[in-house]
KOLVOGU-115798 format. One line per 2 residues: number of its first residue (from 1); their letters; for each residue x, y, z of C-alpha. Coordinates in Angstrom, 2 decimals. Example, Ala and Ser with C-alpha at 12.3 -4.5 7.8 and 13.67 -1.06 7.14 Angstrom:
2
1 = AS = 12.30/-4.50/7.80; 13.67/-1.06/7.14
***
This chain:
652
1 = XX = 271.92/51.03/137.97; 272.94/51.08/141.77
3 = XX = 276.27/48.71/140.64; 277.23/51.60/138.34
5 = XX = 276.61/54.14/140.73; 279.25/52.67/142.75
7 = XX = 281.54/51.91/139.48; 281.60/55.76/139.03
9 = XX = 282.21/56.53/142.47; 285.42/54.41/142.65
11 = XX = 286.59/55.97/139.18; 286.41/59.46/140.70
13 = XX = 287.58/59.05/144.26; 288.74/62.36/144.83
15 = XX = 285.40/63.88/144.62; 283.73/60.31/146.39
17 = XX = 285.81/61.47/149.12; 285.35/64.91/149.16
19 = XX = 281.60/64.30/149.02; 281.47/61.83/152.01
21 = XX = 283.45/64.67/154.11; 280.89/67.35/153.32
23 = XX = 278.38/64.57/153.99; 280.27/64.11/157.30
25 = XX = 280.44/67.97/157.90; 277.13/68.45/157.82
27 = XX = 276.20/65.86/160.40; 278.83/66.92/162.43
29 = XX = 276.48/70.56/161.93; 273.54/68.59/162.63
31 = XX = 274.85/66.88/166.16; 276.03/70.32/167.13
33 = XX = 273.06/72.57/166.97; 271.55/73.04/170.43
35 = XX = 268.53/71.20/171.04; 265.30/72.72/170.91
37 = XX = 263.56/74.05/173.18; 259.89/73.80/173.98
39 = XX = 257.15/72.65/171.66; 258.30/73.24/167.69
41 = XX = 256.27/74.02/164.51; 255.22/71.38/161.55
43 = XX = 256.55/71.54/158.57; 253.00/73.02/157.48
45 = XX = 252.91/75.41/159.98; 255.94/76.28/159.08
47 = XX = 254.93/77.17/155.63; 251.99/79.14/157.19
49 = XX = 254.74/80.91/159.06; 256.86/81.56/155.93
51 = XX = 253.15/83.34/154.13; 253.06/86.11/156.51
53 = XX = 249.88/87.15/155.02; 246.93/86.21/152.83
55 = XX = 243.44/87.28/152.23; 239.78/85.47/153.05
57 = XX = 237.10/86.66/150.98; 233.41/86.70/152.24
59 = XX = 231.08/86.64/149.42; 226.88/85.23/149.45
61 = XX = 223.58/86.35/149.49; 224.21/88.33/152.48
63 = XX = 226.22/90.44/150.26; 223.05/90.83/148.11
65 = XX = 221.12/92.01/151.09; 223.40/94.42/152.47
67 = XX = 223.94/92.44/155.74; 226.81/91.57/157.78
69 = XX = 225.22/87.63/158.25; 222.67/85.89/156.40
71 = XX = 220.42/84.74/158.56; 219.80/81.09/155.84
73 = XX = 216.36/82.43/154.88; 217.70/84.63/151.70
75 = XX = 216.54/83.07/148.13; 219.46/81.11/146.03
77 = XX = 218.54/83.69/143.57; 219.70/86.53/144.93
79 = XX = 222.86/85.13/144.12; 224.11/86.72/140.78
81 = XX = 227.21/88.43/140.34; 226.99/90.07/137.08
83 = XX = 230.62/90.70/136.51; 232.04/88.52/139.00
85 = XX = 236.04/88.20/137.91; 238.19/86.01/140.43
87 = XX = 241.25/86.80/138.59; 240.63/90.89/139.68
89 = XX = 240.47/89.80/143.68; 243.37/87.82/143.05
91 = XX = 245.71/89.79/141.10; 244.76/92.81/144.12
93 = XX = 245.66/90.34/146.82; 248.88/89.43/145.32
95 = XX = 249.59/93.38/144.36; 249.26/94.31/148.11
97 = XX = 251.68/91.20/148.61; 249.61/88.79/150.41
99 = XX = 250.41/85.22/149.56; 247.27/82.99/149.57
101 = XX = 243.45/83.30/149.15; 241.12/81.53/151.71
103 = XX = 237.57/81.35/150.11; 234.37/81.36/152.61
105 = XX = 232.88/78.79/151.06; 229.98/78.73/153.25
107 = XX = 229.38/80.83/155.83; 226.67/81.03/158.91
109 = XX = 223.87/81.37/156.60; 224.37/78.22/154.94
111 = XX = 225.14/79.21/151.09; 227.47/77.05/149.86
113 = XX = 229.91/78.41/147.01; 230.21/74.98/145.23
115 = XX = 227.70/72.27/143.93; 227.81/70.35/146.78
117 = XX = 226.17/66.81/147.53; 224.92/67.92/150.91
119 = XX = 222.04/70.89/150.64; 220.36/72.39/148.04
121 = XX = 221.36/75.88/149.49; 224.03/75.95/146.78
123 = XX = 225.24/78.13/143.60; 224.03/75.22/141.63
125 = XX = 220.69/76.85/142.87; 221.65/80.41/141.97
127 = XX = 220.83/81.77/138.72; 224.53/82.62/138.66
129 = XX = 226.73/80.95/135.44; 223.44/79.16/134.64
131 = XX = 223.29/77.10/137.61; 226.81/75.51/136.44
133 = XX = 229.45/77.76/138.45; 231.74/76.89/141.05
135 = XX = 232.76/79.60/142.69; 235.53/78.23/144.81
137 = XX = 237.21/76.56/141.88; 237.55/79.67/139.94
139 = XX = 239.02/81.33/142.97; 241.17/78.26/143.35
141 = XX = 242.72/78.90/139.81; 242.45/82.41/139.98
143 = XX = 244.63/82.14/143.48; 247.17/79.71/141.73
145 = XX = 247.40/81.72/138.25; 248.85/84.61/140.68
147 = XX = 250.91/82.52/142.48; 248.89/82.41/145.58
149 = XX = 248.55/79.58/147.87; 244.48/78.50/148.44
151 = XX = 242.33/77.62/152.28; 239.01/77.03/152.19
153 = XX = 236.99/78.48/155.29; 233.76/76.23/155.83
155 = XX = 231.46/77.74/158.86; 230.75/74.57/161.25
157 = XX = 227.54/76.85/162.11; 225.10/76.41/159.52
159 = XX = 221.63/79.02/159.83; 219.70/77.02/156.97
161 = XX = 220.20/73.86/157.52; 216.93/71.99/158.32
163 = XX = 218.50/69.01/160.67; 221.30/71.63/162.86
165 = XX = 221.35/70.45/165.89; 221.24/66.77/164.77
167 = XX = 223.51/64.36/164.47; 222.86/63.97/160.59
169 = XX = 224.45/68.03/160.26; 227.30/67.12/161.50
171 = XX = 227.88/63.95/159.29; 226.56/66.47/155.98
173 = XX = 229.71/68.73/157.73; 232.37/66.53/157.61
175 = XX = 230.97/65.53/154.05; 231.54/69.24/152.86
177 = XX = 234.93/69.16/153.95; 235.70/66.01/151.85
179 = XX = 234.29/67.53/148.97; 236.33/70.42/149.69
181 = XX = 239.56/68.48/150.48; 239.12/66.38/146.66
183 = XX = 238.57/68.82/144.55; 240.66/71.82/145.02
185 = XX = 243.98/70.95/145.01; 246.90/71.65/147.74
187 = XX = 245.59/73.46/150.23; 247.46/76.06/152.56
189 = XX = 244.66/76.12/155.35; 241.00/74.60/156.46
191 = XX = 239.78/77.96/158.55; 236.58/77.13/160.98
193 = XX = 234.86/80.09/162.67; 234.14/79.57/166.12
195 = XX = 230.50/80.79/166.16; 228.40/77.49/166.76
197 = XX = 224.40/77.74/167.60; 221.84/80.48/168.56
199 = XX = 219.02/81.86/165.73; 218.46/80.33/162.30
201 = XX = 216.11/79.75/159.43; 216.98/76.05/160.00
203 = XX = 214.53/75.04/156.58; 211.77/77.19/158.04
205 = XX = 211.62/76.18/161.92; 212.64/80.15/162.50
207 = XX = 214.33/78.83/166.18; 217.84/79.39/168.40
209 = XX = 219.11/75.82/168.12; 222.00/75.48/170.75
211 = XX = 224.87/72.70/170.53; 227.35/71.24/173.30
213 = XX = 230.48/72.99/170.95; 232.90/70.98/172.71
215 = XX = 230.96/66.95/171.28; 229.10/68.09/168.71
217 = XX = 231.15/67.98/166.07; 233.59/65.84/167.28
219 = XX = 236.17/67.82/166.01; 239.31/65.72/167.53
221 = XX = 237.64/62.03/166.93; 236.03/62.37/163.71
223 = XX = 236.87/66.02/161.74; 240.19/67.16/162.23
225 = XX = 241.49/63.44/161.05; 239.43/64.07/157.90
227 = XX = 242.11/67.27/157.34; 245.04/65.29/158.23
229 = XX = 245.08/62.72/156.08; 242.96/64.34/152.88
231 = XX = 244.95/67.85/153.26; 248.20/67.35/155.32
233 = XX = 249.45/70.27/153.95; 246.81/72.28/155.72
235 = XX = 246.97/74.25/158.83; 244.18/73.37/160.77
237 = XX = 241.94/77.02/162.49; 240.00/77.59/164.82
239 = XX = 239.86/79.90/167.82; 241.77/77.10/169.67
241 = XX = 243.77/75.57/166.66; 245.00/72.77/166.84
243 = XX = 247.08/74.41/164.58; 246.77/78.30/164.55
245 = XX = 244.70/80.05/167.16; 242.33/83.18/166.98
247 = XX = 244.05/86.25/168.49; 240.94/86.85/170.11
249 = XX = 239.81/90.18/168.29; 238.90/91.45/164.77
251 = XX = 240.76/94.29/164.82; 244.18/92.65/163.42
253 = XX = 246.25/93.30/166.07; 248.56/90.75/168.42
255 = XX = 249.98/91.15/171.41; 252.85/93.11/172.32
257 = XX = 254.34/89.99/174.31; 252.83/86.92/171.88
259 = XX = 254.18/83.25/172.51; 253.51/81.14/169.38
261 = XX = 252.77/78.07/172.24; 249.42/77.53/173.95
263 = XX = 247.87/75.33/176.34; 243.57/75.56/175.17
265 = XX = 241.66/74.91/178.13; 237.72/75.41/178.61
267 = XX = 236.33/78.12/180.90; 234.64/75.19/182.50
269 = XX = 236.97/72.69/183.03; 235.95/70.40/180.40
271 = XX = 237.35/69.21/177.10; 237.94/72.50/175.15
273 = XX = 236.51/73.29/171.28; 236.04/75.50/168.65
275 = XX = 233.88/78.56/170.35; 234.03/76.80/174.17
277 = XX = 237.45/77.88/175.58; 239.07/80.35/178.22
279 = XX = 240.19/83.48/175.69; 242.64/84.59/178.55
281 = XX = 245.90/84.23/176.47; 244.06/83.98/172.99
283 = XX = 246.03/87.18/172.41; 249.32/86.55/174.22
285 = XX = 250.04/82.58/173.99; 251.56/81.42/176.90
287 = XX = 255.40/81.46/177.70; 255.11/77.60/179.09
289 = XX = 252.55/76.64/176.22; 252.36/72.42/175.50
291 = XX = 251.68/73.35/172.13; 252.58/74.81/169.35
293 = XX = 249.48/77.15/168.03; 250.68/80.19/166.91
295 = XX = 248.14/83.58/166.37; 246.23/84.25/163.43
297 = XX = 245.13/88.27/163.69; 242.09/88.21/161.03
299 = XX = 240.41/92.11/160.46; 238.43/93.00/157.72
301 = XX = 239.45/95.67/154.91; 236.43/97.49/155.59
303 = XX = 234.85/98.17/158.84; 232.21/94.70/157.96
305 = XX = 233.20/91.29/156.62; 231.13/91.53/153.96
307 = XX = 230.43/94.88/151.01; 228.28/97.63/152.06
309 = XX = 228.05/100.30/149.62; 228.12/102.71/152.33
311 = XX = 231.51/101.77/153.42; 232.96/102.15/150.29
313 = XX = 235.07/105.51/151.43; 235.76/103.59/154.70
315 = XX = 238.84/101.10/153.42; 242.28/100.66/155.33
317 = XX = 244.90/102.92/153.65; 248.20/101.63/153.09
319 = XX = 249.39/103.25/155.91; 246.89/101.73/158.21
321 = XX = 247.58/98.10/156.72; 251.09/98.98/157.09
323 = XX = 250.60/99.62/160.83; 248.43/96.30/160.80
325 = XX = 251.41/94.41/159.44; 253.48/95.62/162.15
327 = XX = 251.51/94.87/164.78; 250.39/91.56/163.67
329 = XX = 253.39/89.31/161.59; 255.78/91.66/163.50
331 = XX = 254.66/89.85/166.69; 255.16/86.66/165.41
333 = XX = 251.49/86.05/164.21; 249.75/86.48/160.77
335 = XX = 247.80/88.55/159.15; 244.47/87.71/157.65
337 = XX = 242.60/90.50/155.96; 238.78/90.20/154.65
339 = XX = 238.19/91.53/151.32; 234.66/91.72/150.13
341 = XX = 233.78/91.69/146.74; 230.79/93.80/145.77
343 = XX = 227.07/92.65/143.91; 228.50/93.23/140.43
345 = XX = 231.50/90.32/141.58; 234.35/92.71/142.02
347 = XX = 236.58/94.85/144.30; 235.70/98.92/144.82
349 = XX = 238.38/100.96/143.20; 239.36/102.00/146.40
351 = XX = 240.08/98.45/147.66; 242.06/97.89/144.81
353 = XX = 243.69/101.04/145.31; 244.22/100.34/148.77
355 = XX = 245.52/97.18/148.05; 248.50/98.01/145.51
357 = XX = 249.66/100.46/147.90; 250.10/98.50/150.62
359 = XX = 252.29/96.38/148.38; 254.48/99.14/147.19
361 = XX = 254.75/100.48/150.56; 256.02/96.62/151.57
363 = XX = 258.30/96.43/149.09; 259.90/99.98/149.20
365 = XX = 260.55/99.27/152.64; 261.89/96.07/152.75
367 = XX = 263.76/96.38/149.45; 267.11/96.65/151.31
369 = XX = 268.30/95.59/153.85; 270.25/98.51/155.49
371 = XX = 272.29/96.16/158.14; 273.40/94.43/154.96
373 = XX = 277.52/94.71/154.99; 278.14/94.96/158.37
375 = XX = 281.00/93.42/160.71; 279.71/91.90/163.40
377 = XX = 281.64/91.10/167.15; 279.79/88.37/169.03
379 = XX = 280.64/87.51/172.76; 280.26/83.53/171.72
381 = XX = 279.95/81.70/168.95; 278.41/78.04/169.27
383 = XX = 281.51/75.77/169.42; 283.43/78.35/167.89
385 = XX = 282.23/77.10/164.03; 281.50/80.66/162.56
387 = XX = 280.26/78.67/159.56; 277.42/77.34/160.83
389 = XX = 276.44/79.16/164.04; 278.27/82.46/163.59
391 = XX = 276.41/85.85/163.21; 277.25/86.62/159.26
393 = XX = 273.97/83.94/158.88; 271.97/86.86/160.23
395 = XX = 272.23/88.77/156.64; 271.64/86.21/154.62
397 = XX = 268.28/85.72/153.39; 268.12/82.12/155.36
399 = XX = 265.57/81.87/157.50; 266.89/79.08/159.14
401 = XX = 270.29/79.71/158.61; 271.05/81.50/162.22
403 = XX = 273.96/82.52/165.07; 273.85/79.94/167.96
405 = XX = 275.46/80.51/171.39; 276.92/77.70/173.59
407 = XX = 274.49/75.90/176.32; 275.77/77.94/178.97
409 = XX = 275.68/81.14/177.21; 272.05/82.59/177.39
411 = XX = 272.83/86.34/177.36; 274.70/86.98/174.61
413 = XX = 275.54/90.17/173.50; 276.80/91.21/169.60
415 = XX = 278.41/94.67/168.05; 277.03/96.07/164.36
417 = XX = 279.31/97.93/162.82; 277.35/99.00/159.87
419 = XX = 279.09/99.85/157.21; 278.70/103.20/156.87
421 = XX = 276.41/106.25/158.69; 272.93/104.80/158.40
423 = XX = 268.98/106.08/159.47; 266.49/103.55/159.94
425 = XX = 263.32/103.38/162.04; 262.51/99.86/161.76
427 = XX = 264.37/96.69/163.26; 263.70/93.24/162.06
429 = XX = 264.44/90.11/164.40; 263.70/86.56/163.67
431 = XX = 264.84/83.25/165.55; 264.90/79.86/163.84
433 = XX = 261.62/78.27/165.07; 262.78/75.14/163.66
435 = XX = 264.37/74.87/167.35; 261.26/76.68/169.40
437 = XX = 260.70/79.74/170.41; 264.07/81.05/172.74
439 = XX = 264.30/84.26/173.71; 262.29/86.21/176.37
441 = XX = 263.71/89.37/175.43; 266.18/91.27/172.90
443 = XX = 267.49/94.98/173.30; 269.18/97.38/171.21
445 = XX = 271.82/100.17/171.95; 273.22/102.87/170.14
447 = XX = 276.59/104.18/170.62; 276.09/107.92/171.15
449 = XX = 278.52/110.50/172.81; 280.94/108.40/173.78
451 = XX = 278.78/105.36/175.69; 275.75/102.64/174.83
453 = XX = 272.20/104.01/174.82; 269.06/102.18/175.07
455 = XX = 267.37/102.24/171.40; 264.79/99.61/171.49
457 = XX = 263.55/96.30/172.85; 260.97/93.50/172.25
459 = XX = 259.86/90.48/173.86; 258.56/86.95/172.58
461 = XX = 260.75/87.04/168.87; 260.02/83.97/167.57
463 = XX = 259.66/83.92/163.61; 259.82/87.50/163.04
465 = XX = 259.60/90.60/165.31; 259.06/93.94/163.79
467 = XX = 260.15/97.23/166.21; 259.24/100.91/164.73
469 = XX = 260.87/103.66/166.22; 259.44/106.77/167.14
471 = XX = 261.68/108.49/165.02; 264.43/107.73/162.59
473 = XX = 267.86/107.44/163.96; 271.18/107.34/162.23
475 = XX = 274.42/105.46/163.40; 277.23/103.60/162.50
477 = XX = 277.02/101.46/165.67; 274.86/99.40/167.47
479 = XX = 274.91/96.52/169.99; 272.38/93.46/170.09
481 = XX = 271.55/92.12/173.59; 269.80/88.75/174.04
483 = XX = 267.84/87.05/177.35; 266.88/83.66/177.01
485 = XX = 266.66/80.64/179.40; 268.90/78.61/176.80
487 = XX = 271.30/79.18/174.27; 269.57/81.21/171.72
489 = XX = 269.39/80.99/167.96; 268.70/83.81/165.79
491 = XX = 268.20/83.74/162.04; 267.65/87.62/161.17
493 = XX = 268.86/91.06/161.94; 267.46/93.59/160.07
495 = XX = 267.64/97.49/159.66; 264.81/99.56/157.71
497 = XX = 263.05/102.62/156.60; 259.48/102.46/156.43
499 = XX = 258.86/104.06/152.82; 255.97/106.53/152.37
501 = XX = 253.15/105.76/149.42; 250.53/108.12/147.69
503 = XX = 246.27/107.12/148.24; 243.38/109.32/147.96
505 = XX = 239.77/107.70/148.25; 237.08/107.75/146.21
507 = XX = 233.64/108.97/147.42; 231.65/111.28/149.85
509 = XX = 230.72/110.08/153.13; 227.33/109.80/154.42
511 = XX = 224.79/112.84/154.88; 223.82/112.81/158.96
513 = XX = 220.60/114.78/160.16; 221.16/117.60/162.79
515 = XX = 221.11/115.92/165.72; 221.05/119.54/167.78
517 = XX = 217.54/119.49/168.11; 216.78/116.02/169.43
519 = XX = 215.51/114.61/172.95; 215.86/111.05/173.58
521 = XX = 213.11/109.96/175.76; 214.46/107.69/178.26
523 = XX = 211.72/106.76/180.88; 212.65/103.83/183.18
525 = XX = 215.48/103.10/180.78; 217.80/106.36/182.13
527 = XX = 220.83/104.89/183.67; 223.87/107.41/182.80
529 = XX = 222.81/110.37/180.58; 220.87/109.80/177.78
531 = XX = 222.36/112.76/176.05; 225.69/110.69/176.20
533 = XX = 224.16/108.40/173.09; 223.78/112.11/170.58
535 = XX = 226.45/114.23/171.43; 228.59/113.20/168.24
537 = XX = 231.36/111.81/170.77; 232.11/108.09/170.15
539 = XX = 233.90/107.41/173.01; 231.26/108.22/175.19
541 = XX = 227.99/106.17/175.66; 224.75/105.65/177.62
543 = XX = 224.12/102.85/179.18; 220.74/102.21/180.28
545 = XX = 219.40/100.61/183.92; 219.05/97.19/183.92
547 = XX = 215.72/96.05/181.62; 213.52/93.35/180.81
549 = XX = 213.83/92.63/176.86; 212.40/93.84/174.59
551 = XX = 212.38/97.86/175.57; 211.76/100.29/173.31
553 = XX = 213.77/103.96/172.98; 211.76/106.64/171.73
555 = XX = 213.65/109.91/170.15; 211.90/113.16/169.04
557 = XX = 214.18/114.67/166.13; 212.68/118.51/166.84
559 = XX = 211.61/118.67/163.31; 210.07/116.89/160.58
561 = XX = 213.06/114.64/158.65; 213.13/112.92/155.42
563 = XX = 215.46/109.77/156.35; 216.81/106.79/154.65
565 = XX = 219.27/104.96/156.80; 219.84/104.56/161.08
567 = XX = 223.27/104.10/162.70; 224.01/102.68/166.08
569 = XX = 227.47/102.46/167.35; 228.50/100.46/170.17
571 = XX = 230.31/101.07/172.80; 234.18/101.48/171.89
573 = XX = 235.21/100.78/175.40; 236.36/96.93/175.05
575 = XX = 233.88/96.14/177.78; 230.45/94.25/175.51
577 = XX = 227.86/94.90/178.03; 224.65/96.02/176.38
579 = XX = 225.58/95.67/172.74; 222.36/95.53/170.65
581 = XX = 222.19/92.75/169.04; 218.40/92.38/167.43
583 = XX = 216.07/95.56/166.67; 212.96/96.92/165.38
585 = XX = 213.10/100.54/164.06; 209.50/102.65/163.96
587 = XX = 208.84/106.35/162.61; 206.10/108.46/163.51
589 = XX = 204.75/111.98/162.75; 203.19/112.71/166.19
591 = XX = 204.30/109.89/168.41; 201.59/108.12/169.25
593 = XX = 200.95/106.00/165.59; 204.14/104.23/164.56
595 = XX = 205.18/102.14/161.38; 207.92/99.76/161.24
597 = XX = 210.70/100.72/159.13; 212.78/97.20/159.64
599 = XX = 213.44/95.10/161.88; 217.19/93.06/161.91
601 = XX = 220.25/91.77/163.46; 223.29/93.40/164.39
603 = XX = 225.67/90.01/163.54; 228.97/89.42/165.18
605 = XX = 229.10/92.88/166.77; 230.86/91.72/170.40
607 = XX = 233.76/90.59/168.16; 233.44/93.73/165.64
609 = XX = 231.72/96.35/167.49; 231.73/98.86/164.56
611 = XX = 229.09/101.39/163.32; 226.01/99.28/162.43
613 = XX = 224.23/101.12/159.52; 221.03/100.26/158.09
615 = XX = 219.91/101.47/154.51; 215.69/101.58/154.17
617 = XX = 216.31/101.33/150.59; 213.56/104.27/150.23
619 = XX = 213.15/107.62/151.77; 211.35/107.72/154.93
621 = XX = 209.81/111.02/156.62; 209.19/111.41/160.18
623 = XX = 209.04/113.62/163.20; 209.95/110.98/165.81
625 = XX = 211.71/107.22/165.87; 211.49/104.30/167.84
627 = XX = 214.68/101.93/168.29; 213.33/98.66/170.12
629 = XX = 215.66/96.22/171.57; 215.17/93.19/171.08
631 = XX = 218.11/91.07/172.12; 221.31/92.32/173.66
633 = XX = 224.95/89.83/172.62; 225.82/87.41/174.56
635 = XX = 223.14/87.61/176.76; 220.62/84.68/177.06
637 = XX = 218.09/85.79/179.75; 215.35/88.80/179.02
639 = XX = 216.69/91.41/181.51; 219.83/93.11/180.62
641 = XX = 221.41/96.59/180.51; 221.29/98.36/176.93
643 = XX = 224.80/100.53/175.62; 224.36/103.13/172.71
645 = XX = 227.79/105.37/171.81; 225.58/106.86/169.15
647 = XX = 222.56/107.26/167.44; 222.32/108.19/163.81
649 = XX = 220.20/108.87/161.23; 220.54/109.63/157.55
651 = XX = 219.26/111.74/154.69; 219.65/112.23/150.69
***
């Protein structure tokens, strides 16, 4: 076969030749492009890159028990999603245009979402499909029948799991991830929460179980090889990568200057981990970064990771997704948005609603390219080959195809002579990150009355920067001015206008009791004004002296209530001092004999400091109530400070 090969070449010699020049034209390409520059991604990463956004979907018992984390004690047979449809959550994901599902496949609590080797806290166990469903393949298929690419997330913290702690966890760990990494097919990411260690069922023991987070799992000598050699594909998260890194907030949202390199390092000096690093430039990266570990911004679709019935008017509107998008893949980072399917197995309405326009609104707006046809004047050109380096590359839809500047030229500048009048209020950048992230800074002009005025600018472009203007503008001519500390290479210039989309919610919001009649009774507890945590204004709060744990907070409502939920809302400040993390809630009729209502845990609420509302699942009455503190976030001693933004309470 190889003889004839060259038989046929030396029959048609004209075209041998031709095809050896191209074949020499290219390399000639190759040897010219400028060399890059700092670390650069994988070709997985750059995949992940390429996705923009996708969706991870929380879904166990905890979403049978209206909570926002299982604590590992809840009953396999709670689990039993009537109408449970993979191919709905799927088909909404790809409607709103994400491009890949990530299943939880267990979370903290311990519920695994396949029939796994290693516990029996599995759906196996659940009276779900008979005891013969696997949940995470029929995402998997549902994710690929849509054309979606499919990541596993498997919690390293585990709050059944009689031997956490141990060394034989750990092993029954990396075993889930090989049953994981067999069984699923191609996989786009392997997403690990950072949360390691504190309370648990742990198969009864009811204890906080603490681990060294930067040995125990020995993530670098024994785990992440596991994912590199079962799923190379993968992207490998965690808070400190090694291959995408936790912005450092739930709320979606990257920073305005965001490096896609990163140098983890542990607040103490020693070898960093999952959950045990210095979050300083989680958000930001770092300019001189020795690796490349771009941001993930992950943020829930409704104020919790997981369904709460009462949050079902309470989804992100297209517009707010929209501004999510911008501030999240239009720094450079990704967007990862929790969707939680409900008891019956399926999206709310007004997800799925929510969803769909988010898509059109994506597609309306980026439907056309409104630089498209445009002459462009460029004060260099890369060894003066407009072929390969010159700035036409910047309309095509290339992302690696790109204009390239000479060594020595590092502040380019380049006209736009659109083609005709045009209004936009959205610019699109992007560099070629197959050569590192370049430029420091970009900044548009517009030619009005006569001379340049400043438009716009951005730093840190890297694979895509996204700038909205304040207001529309319309021109014929702009001008493009680039700051880098080597020749630059960009792949994209883009002009848009953000389209507007219809959505209306479903549902009435909560009923609230007058809170016009009630006296908090602070005692020793006093601090700021007590008033501070009732007078309906969120961004104000109480904070309390400094305590021993656990204190209680007694409030007389004025009047006899019937109630059947409590809200507390942390602080909204940033600042987590005080957040409540464990409670016990008490009515009485005269204040002096008291009943416990329920007692709980307010999960993950440093990262997510949202309104945590309990439901008594029954109608309570009561003249006074007692909110005891039990445990305050991120505190491990029994003497702390308490913060309340606002109490709440609920009727019929």
């Amino acid at each position: 076969m190889m003889f004839r090969h060259v038989i046929n070449l030396a029959v048609l010699g004209v075209v041998s030749v031709a095809s050896l020049t191209r074949c020499n034209s290219t390399e000639d390409h190759l040897q010219d492009e400028p060399t890059p520059y700092g670390p650069i991604p994988t070709t997985a990463q750059l995949n992940w890159h390429e996705m923009e956004l996708y969706c991870l979907i929380h879904f166990t018992p905890t979403t049978f028990q209206n909570k926002e984390w299982g604590f590992g004690d809840a009953s396999a047979s709670l689990f039993n999603p009537p109408r449970f449809d993979a191919n709905q959550i799927a088909a909404a994901a790809k409607a709103g245009g994400f491009k890949g599902l990530i299943s939880v496949a267990k979370h903290h609590d311990g519920f695994c979402l396949w029939p796994t080797k290693t516990t029996d806290y599995n759906i196996a166990n659940s009276p779900w499909r008979d005891g013969k469903g696997n949940m995470v393949k029929e995402f998997a298929d549902a994710a690929r029948k849509q054309g979606l690419q499919f990541g596993v997330y498997v919690s390293a913290w585990d709050r059944n799991h009689p031997q956490y702690g141990n060394p034989e966890y750990a092993d029954a760990y990396r075993e889930q991830l090989r049953e994981l990494y067999s069984n699923y097919g191609e996989l786009f990411t392997s997403w690990h929460d950072g949360a390691n260690g504190g309370d648990g069922y742990y198969g009864g023991a009811n204890e906080t179980r603490r681990i060294d987070r930067a040995t125990y799992y020995e993530w670098e000598e024994k785990t992440w090889p596991i994912t590199r050699e079962m799923q190379p594909t993968a992207v490998i998260f965690s808070d400190i990568g090694p291959d995408v890194r936790w912005v450092g907030n739930e709320k979606g949202i990257a920073a305005e200057t965001s490096w896609a390199t990163f140098t983890p390092v542990a607040p103490d000096g020693g070898k960093p981990a999952p959950g045990h690093i210095d979050g300083q430039f989680l958000g930001s990266g770092q300019r001189d970064g020795k690796y490349w570990i771009p941001a993930e911004c992950d943020v829930p679709h409704r104020p919790g990771w997981f369904y709460h019935p009462e949050q079902d008017d309470q989804v992100k509107t297209p517009d707010q997704l929209f501004d999510l998008y911008l501030n999240s893949v239009g720094r450079g980072a990704a967007f990862n948005l929790g969707l939680a399917p409900n008891t019956e197995g399926l999206l709310h309405p007004n997800d799925v609603a929510s969803l769909k326009g988010f898509g059109e609104k994506l597609t309306k707006t980026f439907a056309e390219n409104l630089a498209f046809g445009a002459s462009f004047d460029a004060s260099n050109i890369r060894k003066g080959n407009k072929k390969y380096f010159g700035p036409a590359n910047l309309l095509n839809d290339d992302r690696y195809s790109y204009w390239a500047t000479d060594d020595d030229v590092t502040q380019p500048e380049l006209i736009i002579e659109l083609k005709a009048e045009t209004t936009f209020d959205l610019i699109r950048l992007r560099e070629n990150i197959k050569l590192g992230q370049r430029l420091d800074s970009a900044w548009v002009d517009v030619w009005q009355d006569g001379s340049w005025q400043p438009l716009a600018m951005a730093t840190s472009i890297g694979a895509s920067r996204l700038i909205q203007l304040d207001e529309p503008v319309t021109t014929e001519r702009l001008r493009l001015r680039l700051f880098a500390p080597v020749a630059v290479a960009l792949s994209d210039f883009g002009l848009f206008k953000i389209a507007e989309v219809d959505f209306a919610l479903q549902g009435a919001a909560r009923t609230r009791a007058d809170r016009s009649l009630w006296r908090v009774m602070a005692g020793p507890l006093r601090g700021s004004d007590p008033v501070l945590a009732v007078d309906g204004k969120p961004e104000t709060f109480w904070l309390t002296n400094e305590v021993d744990l656990p204190v209680p907070i007694s409030v007389d409502m004025g009047k006899l209530e019937t109630i059947t939920g409590i809200g507390y809302l942390p602080r909204q400040d940033g600042n987590p001092v005080g957040l409540v993390s464990r409670y016990v809630f008490e009515t009485s009729m005269d204040g002096s004999d008291w009943e416990i209502v329920t007692r709980g845990e307010f999960s993950n609420i440093a990262a997510n400091p949202i309104l945590q509302y309990v439901d008594f699942g029954k109608a309570v009455q009561a003249h006074y109530f007692r909110f005891s503190i039990d445990a305050v976030a991120n505190v491990t001693s029994n003497r702390s400070a308490v913060s309340i933004a606002e109490f709440e309470v609920y009727g019929n």
